[in-house]
N, CA, C and O of each residue as an XYZ file, in Angstrom:
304
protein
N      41.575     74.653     32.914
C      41.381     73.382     33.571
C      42.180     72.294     32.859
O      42.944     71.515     33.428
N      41.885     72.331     31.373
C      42.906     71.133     30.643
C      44.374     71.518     30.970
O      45.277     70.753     31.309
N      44.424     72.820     30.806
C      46.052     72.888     30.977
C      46.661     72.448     32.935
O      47.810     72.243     33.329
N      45.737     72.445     33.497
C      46.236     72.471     35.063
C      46.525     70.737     35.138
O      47.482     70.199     35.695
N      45.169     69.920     34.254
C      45.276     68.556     34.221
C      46.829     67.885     33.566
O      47.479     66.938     34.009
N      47.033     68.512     32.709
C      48.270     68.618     31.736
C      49.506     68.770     32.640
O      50.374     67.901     32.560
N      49.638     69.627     33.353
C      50.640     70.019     34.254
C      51.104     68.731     35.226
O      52.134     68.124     35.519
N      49.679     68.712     35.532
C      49.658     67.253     37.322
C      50.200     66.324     36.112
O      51.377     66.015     36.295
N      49.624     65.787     34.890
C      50.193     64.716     34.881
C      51.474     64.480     34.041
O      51.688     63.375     33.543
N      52.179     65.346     33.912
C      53.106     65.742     33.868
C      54.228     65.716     34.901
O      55.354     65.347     34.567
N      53.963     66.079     36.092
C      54.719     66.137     37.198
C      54.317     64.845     37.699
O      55.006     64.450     38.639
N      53.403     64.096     37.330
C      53.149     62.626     38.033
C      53.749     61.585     37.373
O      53.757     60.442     37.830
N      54.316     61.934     36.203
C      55.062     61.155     35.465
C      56.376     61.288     35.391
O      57.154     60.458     34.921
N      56.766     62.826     36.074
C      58.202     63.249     35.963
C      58.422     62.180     37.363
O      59.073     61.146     37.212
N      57.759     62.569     38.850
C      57.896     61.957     40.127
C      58.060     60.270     39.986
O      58.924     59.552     40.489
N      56.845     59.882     39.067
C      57.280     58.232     39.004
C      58.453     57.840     38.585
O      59.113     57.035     39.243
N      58.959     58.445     37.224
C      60.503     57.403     36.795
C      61.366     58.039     38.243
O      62.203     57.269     38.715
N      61.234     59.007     38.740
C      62.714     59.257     39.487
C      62.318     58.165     40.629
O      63.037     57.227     40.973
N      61.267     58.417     41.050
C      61.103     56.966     42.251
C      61.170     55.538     41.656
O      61.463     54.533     42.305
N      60.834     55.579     40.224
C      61.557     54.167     40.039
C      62.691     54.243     39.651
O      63.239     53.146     39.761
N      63.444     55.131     39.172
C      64.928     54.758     38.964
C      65.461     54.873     40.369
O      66.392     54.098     40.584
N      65.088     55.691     41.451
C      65.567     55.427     42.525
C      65.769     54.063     43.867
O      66.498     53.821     44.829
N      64.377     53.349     43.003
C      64.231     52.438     43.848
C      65.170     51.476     43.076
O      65.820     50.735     43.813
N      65.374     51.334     41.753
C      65.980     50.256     40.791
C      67.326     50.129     41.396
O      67.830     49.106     41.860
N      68.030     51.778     41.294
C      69.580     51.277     41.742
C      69.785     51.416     42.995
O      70.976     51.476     43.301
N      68.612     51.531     44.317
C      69.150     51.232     45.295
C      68.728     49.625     45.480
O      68.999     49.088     46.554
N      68.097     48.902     44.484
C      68.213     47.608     44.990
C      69.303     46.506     44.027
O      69.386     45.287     44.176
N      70.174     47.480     42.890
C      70.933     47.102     42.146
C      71.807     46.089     43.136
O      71.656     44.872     43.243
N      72.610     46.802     43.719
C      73.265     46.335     44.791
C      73.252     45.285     45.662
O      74.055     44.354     45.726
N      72.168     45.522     46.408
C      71.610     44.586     47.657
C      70.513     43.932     46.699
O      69.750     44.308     45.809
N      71.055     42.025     47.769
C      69.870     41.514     47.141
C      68.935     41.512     47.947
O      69.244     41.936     49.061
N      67.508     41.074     47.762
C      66.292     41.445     48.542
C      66.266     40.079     48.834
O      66.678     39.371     47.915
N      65.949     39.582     49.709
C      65.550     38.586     50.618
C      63.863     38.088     50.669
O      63.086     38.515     51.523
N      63.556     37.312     49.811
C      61.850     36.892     49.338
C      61.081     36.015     50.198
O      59.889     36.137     50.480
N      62.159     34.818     50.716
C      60.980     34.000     51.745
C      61.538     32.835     51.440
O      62.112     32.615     50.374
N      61.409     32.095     52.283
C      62.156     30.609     52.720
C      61.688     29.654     52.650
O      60.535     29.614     53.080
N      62.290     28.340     52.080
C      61.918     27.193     51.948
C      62.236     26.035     52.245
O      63.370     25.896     51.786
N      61.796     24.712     52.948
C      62.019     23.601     53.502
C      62.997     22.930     52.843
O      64.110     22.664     53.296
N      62.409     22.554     51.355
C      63.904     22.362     50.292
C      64.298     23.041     49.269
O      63.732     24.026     48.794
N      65.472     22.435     48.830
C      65.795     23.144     47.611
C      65.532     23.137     46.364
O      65.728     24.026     45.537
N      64.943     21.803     46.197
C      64.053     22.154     45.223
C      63.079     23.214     44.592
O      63.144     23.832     43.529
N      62.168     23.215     45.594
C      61.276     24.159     45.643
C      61.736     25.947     45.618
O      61.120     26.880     45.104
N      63.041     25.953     46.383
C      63.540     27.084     45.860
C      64.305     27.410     44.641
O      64.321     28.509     44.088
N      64.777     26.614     44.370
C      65.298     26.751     42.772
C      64.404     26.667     41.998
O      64.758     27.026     40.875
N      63.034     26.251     42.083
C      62.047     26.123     41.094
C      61.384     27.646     41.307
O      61.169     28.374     40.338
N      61.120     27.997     42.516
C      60.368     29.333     42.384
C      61.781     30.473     41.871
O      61.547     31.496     41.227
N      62.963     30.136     42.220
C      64.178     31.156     41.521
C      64.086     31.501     40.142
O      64.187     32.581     39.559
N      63.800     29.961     39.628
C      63.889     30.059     37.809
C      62.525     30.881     37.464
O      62.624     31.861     36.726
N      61.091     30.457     38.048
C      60.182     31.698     37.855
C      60.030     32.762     37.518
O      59.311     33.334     36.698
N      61.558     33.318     38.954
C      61.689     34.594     39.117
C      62.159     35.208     37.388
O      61.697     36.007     36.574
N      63.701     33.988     37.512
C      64.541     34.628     36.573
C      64.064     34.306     34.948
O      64.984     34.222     34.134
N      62.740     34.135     34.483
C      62.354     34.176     33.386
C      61.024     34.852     33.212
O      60.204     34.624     32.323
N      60.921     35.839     34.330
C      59.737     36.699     34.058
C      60.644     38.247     33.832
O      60.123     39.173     33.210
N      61.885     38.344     34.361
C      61.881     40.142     34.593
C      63.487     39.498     34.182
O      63.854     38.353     33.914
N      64.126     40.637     34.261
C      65.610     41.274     34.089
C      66.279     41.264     35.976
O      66.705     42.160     36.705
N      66.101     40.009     36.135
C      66.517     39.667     38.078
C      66.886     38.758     37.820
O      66.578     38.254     36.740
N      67.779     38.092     38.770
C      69.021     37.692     39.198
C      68.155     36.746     40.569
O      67.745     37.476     41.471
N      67.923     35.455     40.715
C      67.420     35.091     42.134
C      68.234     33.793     42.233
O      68.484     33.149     41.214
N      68.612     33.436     43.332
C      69.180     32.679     43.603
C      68.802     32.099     44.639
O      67.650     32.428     44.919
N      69.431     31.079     45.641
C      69.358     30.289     47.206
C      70.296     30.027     47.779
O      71.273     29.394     47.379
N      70.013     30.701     49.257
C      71.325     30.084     49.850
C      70.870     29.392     51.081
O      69.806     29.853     51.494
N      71.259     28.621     51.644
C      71.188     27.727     52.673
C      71.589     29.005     54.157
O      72.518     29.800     54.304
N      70.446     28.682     54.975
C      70.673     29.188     56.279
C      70.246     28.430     57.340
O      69.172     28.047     57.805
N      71.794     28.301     57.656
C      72.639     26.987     58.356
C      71.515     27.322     59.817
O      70.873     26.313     60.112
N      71.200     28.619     60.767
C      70.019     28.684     61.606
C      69.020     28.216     61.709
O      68.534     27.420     62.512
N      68.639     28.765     60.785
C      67.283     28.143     60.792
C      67.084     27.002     59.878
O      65.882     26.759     59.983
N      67.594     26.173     59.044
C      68.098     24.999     58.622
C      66.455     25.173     57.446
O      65.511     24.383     57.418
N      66.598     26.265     56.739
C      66.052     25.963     55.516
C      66.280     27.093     54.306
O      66.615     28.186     54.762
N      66.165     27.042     52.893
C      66.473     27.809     52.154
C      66.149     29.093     52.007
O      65.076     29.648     52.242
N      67.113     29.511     51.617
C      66.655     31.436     51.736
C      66.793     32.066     50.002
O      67.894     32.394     49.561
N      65.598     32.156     49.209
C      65.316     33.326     48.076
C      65.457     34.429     47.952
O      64.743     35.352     48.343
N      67.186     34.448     46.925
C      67.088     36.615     47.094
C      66.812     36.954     45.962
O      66.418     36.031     45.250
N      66.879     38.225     45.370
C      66.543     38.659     44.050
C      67.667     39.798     44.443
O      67.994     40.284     45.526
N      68.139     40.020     43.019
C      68.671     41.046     43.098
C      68.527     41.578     41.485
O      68.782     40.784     40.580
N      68.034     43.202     41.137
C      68.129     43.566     39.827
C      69.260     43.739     39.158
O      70.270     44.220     39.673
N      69.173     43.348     37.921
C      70.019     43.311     37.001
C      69.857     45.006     35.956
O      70.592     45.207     34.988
């Protein structure tokens, strides 16, 4: 029984890093798109948040459509 427990979590730990390294460098690339804001203030303030909690990259860009700011992240 210990050894079967041993095994699962073993293979539950092998399965997690590959799904997180898988998810890491498919979002290396593309930035993720977080949610929009009236001004820019407010998005550069929730950006810097971003970029002093984790190893990400967030920025704002203006979308000229819908005429308010757009938050991406992208990993570093």
């Amino acid at each position: 029984m210990k050894k079967a427990l041993g095994r699962l979590g073993a293979i539950t730990v092998i399965a997690g890093s590959l799904l997180g390294f898988a998810a890491g460098t498919a979002s290396a690339g593309n930035p993720e798109y977080i949610r929009s804001y009236q001004r820019q203030a407010d998005c550069e303030r929730a950006a810097d948040e971003i970029r002093s909690g984790a190893d990400l990259a967030a920025y704002c860009t203006w979308d000229q459509g819908h005429t308010e700011w757009d938050l991406w992240v992208l990993s570093l």
